[in-house]
C-alpha positions in Angstrom: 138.2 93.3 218.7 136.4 95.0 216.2 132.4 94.7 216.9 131.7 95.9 213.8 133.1 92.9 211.6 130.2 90.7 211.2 128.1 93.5 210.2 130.3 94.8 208.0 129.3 92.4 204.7 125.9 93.2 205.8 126.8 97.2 205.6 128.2 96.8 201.7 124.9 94.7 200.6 123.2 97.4 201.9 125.2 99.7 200.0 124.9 97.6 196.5 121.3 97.3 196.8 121.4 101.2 196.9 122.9 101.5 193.3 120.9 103.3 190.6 120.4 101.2 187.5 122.6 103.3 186.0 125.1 102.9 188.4 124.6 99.0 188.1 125.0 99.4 184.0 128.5 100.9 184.7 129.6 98.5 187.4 132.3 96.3 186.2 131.3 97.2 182.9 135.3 97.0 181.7 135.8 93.6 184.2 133.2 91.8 183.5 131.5 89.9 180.7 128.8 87.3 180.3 127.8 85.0 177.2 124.3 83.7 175.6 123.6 82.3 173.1 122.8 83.7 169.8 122.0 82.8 166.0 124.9 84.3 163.2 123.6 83.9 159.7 121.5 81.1 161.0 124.2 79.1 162.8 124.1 78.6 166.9 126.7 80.8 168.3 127.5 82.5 171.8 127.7 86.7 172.5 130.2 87.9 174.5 128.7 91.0 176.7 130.5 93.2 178.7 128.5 93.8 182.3 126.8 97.0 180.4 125.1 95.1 178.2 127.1 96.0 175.1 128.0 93.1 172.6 131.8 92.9 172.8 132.5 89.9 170.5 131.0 86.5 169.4 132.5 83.1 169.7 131.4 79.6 167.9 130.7 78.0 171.2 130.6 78.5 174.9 134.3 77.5 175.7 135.6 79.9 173.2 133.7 82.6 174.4 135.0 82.0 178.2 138.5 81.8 176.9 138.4 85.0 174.9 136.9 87.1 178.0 140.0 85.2 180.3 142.2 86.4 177.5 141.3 89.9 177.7 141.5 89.9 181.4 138.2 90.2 182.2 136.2 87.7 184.7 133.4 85.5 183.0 129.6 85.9 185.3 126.8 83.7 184.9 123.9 85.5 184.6 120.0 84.3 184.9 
C-alpha cells in the first residue's frame, strides 16, 4: 500500500500553485480555449481564446464558438 496516495493530489496543487505567470500563460495554451463575449462592427458576438490569452477566432454565438474549439481538438474552459 502506497502511504503516499492521498497526499499525492495535494503534492501537484502544490506544484501548480508554484507556476510563474508566465508559466501559467503557456499552460495548455495549444489545448485549451475559452470564449466571451465581444462586439464585431457593433453586433454581439463570442471570442474564441486560446489559454494564453491570444484571440484565436470569433463565432456569432456561444454554441458556435464551443463547437469550433471541439472541432480543432482543443477542450472548451469556463473562466471567471
Amino acid at each position: 500500500m502506497n502511504k503516499e496516495g492521498p497526499t499525492r493530489p495535494f503534492a501537484a496543487a502544490d506544484a501548480l500553485r508554484q507556476l510563474a505567470p508566465a508559466d501559467w500563460a503557456r499552460f495548455g495554451a495549444e489545448q485549451i480555449a475559452y470564449i466571451r463575449p465581444v462586439l464585431v462592427d457593433g453586433n454581439p458576438a463570442v471570442a474564441i481564446h486560446a489559454a494564453d490569452g491570444t484571440q484565436i477566432g470569433a463565432a456569432p454565438d456561444a454554441s458556435l464558438a464551443t463547437a469550433a474549439i471541439l472541432q480543432h481538438e482543443m477542450l472548451p474552459v469556463l473562466v471567471h
